[in-house]
C-alpha positions as CSV (number, residue, x, y, z in Angstrom):
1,X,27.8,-10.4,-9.6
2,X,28.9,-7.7,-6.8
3,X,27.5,-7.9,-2.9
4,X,25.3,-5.7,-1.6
5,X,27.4,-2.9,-0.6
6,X,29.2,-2.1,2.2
7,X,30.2,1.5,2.1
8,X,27.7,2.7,4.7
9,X,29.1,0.8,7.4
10,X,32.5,2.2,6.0
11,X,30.8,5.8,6.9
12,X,29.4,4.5,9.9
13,X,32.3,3.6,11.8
14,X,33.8,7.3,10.6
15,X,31.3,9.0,12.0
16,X,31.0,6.6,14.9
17,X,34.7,7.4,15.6
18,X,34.2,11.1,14.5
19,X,31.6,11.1,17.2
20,X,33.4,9.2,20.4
21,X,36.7,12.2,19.9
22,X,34.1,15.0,20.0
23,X,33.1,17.7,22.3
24,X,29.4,17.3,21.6
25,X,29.4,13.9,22.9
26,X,31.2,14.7,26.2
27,X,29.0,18.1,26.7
28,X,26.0,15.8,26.4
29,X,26.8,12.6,28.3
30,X,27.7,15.1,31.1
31,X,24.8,16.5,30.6
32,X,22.6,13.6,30.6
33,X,24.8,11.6,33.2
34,X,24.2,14.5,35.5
35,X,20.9,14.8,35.6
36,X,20.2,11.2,36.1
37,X,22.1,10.7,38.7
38,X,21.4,13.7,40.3
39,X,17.4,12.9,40.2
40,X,18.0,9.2,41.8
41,X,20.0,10.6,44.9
42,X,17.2,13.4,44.9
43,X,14.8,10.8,45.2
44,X,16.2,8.4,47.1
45,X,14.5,9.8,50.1
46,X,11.2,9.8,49.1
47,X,11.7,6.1,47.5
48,X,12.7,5.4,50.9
49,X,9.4,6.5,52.0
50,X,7.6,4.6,49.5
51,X,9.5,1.4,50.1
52,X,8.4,1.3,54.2
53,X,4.9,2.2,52.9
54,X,4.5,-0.6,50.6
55,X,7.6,-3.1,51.3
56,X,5.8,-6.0,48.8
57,X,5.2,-3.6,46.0
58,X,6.5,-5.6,42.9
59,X,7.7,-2.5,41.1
60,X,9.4,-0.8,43.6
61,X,12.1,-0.7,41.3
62,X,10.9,1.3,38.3
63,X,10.4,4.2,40.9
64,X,13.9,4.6,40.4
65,X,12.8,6.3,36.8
66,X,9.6,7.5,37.7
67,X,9.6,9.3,41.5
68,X,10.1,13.1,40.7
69,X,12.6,15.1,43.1
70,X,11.1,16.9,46.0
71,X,9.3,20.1,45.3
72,X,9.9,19.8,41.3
73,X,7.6,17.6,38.9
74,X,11.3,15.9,37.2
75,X,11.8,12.2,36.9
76,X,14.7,10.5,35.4
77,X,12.1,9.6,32.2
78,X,11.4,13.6,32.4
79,X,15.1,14.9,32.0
80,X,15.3,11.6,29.3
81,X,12.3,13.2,27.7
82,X,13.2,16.9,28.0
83,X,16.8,16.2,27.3
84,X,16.9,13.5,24.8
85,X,15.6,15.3,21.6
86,X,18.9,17.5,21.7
87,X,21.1,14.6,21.9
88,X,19.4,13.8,18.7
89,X,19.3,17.4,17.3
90,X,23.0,17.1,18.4
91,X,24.2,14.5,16.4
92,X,22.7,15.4,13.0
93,X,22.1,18.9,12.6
94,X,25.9,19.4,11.1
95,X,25.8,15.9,9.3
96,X,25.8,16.9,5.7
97,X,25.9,20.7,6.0
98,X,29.6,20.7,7.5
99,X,30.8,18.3,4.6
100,X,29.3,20.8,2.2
101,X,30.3,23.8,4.3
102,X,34.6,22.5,4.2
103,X,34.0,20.9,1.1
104,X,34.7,17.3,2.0
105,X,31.5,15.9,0.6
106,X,32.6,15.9,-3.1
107,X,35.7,14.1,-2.2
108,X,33.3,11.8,-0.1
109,X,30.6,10.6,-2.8
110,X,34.0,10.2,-5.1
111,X,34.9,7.1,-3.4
112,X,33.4,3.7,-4.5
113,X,30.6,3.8,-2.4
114,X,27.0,4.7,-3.1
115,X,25.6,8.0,-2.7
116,X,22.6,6.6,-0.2
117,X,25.5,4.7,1.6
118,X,26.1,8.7,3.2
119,X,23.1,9.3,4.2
120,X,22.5,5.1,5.6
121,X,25.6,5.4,7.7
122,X,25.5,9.1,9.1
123,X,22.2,8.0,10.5
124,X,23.3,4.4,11.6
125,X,26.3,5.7,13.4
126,X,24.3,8.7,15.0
127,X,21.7,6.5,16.1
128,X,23.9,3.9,17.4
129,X,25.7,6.3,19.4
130,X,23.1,7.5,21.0
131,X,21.7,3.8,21.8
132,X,24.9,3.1,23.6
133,X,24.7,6.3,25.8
134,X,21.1,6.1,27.1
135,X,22.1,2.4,27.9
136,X,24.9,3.0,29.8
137,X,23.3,5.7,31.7
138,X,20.3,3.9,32.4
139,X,22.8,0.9,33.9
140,X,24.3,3.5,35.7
141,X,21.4,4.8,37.2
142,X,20.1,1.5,38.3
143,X,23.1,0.3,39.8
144,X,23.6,3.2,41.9
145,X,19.7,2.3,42.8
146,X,20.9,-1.1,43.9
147,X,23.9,-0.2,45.4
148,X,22.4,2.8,47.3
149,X,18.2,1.7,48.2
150,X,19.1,-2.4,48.0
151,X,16.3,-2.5,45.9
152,X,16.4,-5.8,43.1
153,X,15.0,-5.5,39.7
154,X,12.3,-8.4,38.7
155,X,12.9,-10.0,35.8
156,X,9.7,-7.9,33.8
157,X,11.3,-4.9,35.5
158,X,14.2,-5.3,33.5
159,X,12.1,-6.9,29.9
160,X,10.4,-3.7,30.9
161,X,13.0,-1.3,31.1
162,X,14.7,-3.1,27.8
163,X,11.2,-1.9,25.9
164,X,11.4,1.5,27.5
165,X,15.1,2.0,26.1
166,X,14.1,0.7,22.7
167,X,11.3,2.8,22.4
168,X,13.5,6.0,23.8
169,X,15.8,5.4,21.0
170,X,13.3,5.4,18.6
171,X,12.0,8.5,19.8
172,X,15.8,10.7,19.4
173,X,15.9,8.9,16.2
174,X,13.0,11.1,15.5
175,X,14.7,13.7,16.3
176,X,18.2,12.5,15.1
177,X,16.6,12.1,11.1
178,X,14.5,15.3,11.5
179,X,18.0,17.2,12.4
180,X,19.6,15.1,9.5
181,X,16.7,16.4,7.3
182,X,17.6,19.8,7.6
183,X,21.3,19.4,7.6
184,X,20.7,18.0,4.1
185,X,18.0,20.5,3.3
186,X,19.5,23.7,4.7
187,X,22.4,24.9,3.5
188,X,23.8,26.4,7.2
189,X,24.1,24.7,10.1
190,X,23.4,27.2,12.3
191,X,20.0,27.6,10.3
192,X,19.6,23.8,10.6
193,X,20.4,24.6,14.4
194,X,17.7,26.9,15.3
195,X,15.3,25.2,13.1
196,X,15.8,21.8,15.2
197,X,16.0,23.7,18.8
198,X,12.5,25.7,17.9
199,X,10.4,22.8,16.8
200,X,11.5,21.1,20.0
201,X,10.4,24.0,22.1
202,X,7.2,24.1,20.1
203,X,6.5,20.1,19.9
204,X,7.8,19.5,23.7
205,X,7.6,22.8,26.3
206,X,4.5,24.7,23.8
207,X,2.7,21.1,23.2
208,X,0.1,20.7,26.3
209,X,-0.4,24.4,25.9
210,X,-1.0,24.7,22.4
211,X,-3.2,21.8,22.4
212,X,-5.3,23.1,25.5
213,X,-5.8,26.3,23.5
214,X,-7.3,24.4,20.5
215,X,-9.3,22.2,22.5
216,X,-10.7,25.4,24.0
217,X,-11.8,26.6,20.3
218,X,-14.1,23.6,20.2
219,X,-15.6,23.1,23.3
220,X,-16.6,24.3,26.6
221,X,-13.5,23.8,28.9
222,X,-14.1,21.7,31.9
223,X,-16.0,19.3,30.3
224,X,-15.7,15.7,28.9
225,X,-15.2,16.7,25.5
226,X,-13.0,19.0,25.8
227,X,-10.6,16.6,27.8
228,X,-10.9,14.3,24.8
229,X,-9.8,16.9,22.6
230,X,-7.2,18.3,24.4
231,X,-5.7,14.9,24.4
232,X,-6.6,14.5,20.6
233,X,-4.6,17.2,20.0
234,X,-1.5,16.7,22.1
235,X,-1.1,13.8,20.5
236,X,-0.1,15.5,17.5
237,X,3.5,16.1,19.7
238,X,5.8,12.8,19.7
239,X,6.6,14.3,23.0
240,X,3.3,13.9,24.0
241,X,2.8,10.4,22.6
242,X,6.7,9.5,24.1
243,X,5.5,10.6,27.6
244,X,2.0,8.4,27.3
245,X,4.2,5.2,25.9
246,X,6.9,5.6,28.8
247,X,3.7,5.8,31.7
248,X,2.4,3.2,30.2
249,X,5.7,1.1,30.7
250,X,7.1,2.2,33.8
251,X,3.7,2.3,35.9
252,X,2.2,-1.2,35.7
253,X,-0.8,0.2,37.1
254,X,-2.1,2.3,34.9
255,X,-4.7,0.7,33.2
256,X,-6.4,3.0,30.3
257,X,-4.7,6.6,28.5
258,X,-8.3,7.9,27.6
259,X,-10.1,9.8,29.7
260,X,-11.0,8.3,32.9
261,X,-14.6,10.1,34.1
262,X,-15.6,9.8,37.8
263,X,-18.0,6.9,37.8
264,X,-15.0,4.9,35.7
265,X,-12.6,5.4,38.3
266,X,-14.7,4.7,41.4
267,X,-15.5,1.2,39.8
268,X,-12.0,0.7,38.5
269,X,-10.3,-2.6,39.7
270,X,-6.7,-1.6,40.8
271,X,-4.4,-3.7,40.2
272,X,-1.1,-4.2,38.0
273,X,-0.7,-5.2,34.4
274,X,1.4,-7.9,32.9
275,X,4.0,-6.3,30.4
276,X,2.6,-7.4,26.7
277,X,-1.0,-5.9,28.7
278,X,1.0,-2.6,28.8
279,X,2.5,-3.1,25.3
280,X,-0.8,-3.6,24.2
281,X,-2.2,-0.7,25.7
282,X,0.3,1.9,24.1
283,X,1.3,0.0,20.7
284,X,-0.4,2.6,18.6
285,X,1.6,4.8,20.2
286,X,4.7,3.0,19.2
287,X,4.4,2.3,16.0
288,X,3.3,6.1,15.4
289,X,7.1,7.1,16.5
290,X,8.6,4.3,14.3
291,X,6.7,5.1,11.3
292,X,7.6,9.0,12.0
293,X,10.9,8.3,12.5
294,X,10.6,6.5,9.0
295,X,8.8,8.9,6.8
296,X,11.3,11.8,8.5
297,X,14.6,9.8,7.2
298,X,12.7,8.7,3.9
299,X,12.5,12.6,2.9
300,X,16.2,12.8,3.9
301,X,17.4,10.0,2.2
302,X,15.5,11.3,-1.0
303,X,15.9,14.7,0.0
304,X,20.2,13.8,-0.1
305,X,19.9,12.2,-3.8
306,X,17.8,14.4,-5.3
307,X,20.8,17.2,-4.1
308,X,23.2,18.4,-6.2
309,X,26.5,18.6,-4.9
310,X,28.9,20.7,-6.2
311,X,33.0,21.2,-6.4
């Protein structure tokens, strides 16, 4: 009796390789590394400031992802948020569609591996490509923290941090089996391309407005309702839901994501929550990205052998 098959780590460490030789990759980490490094020596200053303010503060060193840069509203968890989705877009809007379009996926599915082992392994390798990236970046960006503020993680800094990078995967590999989806589905990738890059304009820049505008339809703006339903509706956007799950995490002190009204938040007891408190607090959130990063790769792992592919 045969083993479970191996043939998708076989396409795995192809495209794993394909990947680590490519322009995309480089154009991206760039891209990202930039950007990160660029918003903690932006914000060094005003951590600075923060730090004499309140010298005891326990998470003085998630600031290092959270404090914007002067005069703009951008984090390192906002150009993670912003930028992320296109690494995902990136890595699997050409995944099947370029096999198809120079005819190398016939000669692929003729070798003795399973048709799903494609699909399994394209998305494994994309996804732990991108794993390995936001990692490193994210060491990066602490250790220049370190080395440049002095300031020492705690050790629920860094389990928190660990969450906020699994969750952030999870999140691209929205994106990453939603791009693979259309790659599959599409027969262009330049279609697949402009597909992927519109919904993320729509579901990430058009999201807060969109949802604001809907809210509107139902009720009188300015009031309590229409704050509920504003938030109802925007969290229709994994965008929306990504940004709520990594405030949750990387601000110990936020307490509730509902609307807070007046009288609430004059009788609120500050203080900071414990990490499984916070995990708590946004675990619907979570496991609505897993599950729609599941349901997105299950229609493009049916979606693939349902396909006929042709000599």
């Amino acid at each position: 009796m045969n083993g479970p098959s191996k043939g998708w780590w076989v396409v795995a460490r192809k495209e794993i390789a394909d990947h680590l030789h490519s322009a995309r990759l480089a154009v991206v980490a760039a891209l990202l590394s930039l950007s990160g490094i660029a918003a903690v020596y932006a914000a060094g200053g005003r951590i600075r400031d923060v730090a004499a303010q309140a010298g005891d503060d326990p998470a003085l060193f998630l600031k290092l992802f959270t404090v914007a840069i002067e005069n703009t509203p951008f984090a390192f968890v906002n150009f993670v948020a912003l930028i992320g989705p296109l690494l995902g877009i990136a890595f699997g809007f050409d995944a099947v569609s370029s096999e198809r379009a120079q005819r190398t996926l016939p000669r692929l599915l003729a070798q003795p591996i399973h048709r799903d082992d494609v699909v399994n392994g394209k998305f494994v390798a994309g996804l732990a490509v991108i794993g390995v990236l936001l990692a490193a970046l994210m060491a990066l960006v602490a250790a220049i923290g370190i080395v440049r503020l002095g300031i020492v993680p705690r050790a629920e800094d860094v389990g928190r941090l660990l969450v906020y990078l699994v969750v952030s995967i999870v999140y691209i590999g929205c994106w990453l089996a939603f791009a693979l989806m259309l790659s599959i589905v599409l027969q262009r990738a330049a279609t697949a391309a402009l597909t992927a890059i519109g919904t993320w304009l729509v579901f990430s820049l058009l999201a807060a407005l969109l949802a604001q505008i809907l809210a509107g339809v139902f009720a009188e703006p300015g009031t309590v309702e229409h704050a509920g339903l504003e938030q109802a509706f925007g969290r229709a956007s994994p965008a929306i839901v990504y940004e709520e799950v990594t405030a949750a995490l990387l601000t110990p002190e936020l307490r509730t994501l509902g609307v807070i009204l007046p009288e609430q938040a004059f009788r609120a007891v500050p203080g900071r929550l414990p990490l499984d408190e916070s995990l708590l607090l946004v675990w619907p959130q979570i496991t609505g990205l897993v599950a729609l990063a599941a349901v997105l790769f299950g229609v493009a792992y049916v979606a693939f052998l349902r396909q006929e592919v042709r000599v």
